[in-house]
N, C-alpha and C positions, 0 to 999 in steps of 0.2 A: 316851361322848362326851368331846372334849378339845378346849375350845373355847382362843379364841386370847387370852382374856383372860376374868379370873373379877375382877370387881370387885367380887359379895359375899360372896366368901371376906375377902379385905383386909376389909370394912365390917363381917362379922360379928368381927372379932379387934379391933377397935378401935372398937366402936360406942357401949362405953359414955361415952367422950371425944368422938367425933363428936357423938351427940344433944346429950349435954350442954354442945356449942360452939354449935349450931345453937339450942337452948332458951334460952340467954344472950341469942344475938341477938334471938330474936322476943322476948323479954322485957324490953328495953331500947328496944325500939321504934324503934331506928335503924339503917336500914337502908343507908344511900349512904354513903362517904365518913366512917366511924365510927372506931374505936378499933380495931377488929382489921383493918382496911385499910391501917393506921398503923403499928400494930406488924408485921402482916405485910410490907411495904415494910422495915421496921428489919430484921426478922430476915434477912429474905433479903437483902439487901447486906451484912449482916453475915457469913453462911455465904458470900457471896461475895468478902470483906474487898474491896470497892467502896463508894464514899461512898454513890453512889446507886441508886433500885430505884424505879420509878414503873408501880403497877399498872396494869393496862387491862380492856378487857374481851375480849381476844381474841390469840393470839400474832398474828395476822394486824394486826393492830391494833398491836401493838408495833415490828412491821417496818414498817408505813408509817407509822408517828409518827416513829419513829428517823429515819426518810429525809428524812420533810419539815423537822423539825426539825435535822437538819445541813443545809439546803438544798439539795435536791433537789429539781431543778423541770423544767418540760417540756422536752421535747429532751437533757437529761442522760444519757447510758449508765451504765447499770452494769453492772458482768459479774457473773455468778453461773452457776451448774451449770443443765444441762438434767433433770438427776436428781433429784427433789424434790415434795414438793406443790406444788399449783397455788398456795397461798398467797402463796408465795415469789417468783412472779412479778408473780402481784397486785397484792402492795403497791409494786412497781415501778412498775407500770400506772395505778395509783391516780391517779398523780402526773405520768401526761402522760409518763414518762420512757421508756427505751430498755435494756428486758432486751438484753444482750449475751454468749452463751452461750460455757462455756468446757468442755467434754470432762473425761470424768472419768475417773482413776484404777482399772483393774481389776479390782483386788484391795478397796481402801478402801471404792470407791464415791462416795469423795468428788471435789471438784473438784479435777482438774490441777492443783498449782500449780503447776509448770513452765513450762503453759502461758496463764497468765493474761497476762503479758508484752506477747505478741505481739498479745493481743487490745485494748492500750490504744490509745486513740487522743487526740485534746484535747479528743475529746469525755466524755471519761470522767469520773466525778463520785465514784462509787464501786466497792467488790468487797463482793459480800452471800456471805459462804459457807456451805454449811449442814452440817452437822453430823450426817450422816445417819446415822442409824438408832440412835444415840450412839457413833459413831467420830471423835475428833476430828481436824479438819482438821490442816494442818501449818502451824501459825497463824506461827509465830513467818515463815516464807518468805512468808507474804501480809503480812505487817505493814512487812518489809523492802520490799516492793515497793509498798505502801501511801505509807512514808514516802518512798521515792526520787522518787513523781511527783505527789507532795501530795492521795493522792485519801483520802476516807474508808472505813472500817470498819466494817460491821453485820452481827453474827455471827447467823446463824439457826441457835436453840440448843432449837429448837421438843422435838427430840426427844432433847437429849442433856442434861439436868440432871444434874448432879451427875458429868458429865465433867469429866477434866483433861488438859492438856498440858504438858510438861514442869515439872509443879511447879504448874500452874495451871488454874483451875477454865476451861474454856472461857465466853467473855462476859464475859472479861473482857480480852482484848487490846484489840476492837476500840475505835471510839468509841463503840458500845452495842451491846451485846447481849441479844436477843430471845428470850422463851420461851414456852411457849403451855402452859395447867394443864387442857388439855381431857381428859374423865375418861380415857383412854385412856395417859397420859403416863406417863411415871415418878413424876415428880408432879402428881399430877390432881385438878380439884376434882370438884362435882358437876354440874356444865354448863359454862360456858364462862369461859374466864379469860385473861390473857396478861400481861407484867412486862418492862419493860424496863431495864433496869441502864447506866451509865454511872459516871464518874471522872470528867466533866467538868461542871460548874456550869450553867455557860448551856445547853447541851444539856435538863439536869436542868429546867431552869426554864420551859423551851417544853413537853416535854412533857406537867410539870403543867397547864400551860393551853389546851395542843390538845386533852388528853382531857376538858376540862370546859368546852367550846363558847369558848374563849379567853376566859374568866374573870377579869378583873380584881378586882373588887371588885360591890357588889350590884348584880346589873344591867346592870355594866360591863364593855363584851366590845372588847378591844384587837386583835383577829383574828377572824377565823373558825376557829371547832376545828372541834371533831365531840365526841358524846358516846359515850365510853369508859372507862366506871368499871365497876372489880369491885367485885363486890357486897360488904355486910357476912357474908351468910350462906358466899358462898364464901370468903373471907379465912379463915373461924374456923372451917373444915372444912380450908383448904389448912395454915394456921397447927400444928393436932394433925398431919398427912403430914409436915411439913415435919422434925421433929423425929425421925421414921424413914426419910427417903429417903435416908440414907447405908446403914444396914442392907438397903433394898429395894434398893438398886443392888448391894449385896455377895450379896445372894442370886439376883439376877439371875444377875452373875457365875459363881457358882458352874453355877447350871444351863447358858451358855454354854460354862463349861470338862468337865462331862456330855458338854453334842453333841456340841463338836470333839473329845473321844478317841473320839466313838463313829463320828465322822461323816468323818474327817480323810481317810480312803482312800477313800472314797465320790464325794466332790461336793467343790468349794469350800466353803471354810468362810470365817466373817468373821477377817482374819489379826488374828495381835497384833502391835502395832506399837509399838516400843519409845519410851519416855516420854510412851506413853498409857494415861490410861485412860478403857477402853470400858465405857459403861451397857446397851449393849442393850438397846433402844427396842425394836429387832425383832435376832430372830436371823436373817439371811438368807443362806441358799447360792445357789450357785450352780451349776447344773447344765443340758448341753445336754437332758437329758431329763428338763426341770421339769414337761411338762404331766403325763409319766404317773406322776411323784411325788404332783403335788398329788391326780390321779383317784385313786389307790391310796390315799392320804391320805384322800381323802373316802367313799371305799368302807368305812372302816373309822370312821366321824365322827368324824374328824381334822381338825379347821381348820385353814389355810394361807390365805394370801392375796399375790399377788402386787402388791410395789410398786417398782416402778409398772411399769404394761402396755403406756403412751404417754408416750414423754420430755416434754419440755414444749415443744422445736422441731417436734412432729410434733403437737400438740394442734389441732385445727381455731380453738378462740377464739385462736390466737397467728400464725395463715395469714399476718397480715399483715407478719409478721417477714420474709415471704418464707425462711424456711429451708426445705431439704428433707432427703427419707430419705439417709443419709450423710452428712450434714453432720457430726455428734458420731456416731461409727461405734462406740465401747466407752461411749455413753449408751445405743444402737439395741441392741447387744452384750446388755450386760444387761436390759435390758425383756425378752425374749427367753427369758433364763437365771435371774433370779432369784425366790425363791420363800422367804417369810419363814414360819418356824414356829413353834409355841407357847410365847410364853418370859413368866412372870411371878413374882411372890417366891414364891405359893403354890402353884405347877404343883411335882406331883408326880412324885420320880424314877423312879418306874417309870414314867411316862408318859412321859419323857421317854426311854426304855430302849425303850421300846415304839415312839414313833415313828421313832427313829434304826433299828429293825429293818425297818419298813416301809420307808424311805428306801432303804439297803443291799440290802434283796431288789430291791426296784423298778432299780434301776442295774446291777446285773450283767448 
């Protein structure tokens, strides 16, 4: 069996560090808002040479603080990809505001930028892009197009930690960028987590106090938040990952560069795209004859999982967008054709030798 992720392979090669991060904290008795919440916020804007890093409790969570917190409010559009977790939409929605969907890139996966342009109007307030699957967007053409009509920047970096683009960690062009530490991630805790990073001050200073029910002082609530704090216990479990997700994306790597010699004549492969670089979140091809990959896949218990199956202009919660089937035609495209396979630091190359044989048989 070759499941699609082993998170207690990684837990057993680093557990004596994990327990003994976790034993610190229940021995301290402080659990909210403690010292390794603190320092983990330091560390990671630091690995991101950004001033700031403001935990949450959710990536979902990080994208609708960053929104509301640059002011993002009802009737505002923002454009973002129809290719994505529902998340993504979400924290749009949160906020009374106006997903505004822009088609996506064939090969990448990610959002058109080309096409974001034509999609602006005066209603437009922001561009959320997301970073799928850890392919970075082509940041530096959203930021130019960002500054030419004054709108803002929240990079959805859910799945791509420890990507860069030309020279730069992604989340950090926009006005904040969003990550999500759910166990599943490149860096993942042990339930649920998310961080928001910015460069800008007053940004920095809202979100501290939206994720702590607008907190002034004892008592004193200058706003209405919401309550979004990562815990002490995951802080001092992401805190020990944190220190190896440059190696865990480099062995990522490597098993991505395994598929694509094995896989390259076969299907789509995720391209390389020069002054990036890709984490592989998922490895996902592309192929018109996905379903009988994945059955042949699963014949043999080979996990696969297709993401996504329904764009987010076809999802029944978003009917009222009024979009239809054809609207985004290479979002509808790959729902269709893509089919992500097993990719993590400790998957093994003969499994991975193995599945790329079953892939190859199945397409001939």
């Amino acid at each position: 069996m070759v499941p699609m992720l082993d998170l207690s392979g990684q837990y057993g090669a680093i557990k004596d560090e994990i327990d003994a991060a976790v034993n610190g904290v229940l021995s301290s008795g402080h659990f909210i808002l403690g010292e390794n919440v603190l320092a983990f916020e330091k560390e990671l804007a630091a690995y991101h040479s950004i001033r700031y890093a403001v935990s949450l409790a959710s990536g979902t969570d990080a994208l609708h603080l960053s929104l509301r917190g640059l002011g993002i409010k009802e009737g505002d559009e923002v454009i973002t990809t129809p290719f994505t977790f529902f998340a993504t939409v979400e924290a749009i929605l949160y906020l009374r505001a106006i997903p505004v969907f822009v088609d996506i890139e064939p090969d990448t996966l990610n959002i058109a930028v080309e096409k974001i342009e034509e999609r602006i109007t005066e209603k437009t307030k922001a561009i959320l892009p997301v970073h799928i699957f850890g392919q970075p967007v082509r940041m530096d053409r959203v930021m130019d197009i960002a500054k030419r009509y004054g709108i803002v920047v929240v990079e959805d970096c859910a799945q791509a930690f420890g990507a860069e683009y030309m020279g730069k960690k992604v989340g950090t062009f926009g006005n904040a960028g969003c990550f999500s530490f759910y166990p599943s991630k490149n860096l993942g805790c042990y339930g649920d987590g998310g961080m928001a990073i910015t460069g800008e001050e007053g940004l920095y200073k809202r979100l501290m106090l939206l994720r702590n029910h607008g907190t002034v002082g004892p008592y004193q609530h200058a706003f209405v938040g919401c309550n979004s704090r990562l815990d002490e216990i995951q802080a001092a479990i992401l805190r020990v990952k944190l220190k190896r997700i440059d190696a865990y994306n480099r062995l990522r790597q490597k098993k991505a560069d395994i598929y694509a010699s094995l896989l390259k004549d076969a299907v789509q492969c995720p391209p390389s795209v020069e002054g990036t670089i890709h984490v592989y979140h998922q490895y996902t091809i592309r192929s018109k004859k996905r379903d009988e990959i994945q059955k042949a896949l699963k014949e043999r218990a080979i996990a696969s999982v297709v993401y996504y199956p329904i764009p987010l202009h076809l999802q029944e919660a978003l009917s009222h967008l009024g979009c239809r089937k054809g609207d985004f035609i290479e979002a509808e495209r790959a729902s269709m054709e893509v089919l992500s396979l097993p990719i993590y630091p400790e998957l093994e190359d003969s499994k991975i030798e193995l599945i790329a044989e079953i892939v190859r048989e199945t397409v001939k």
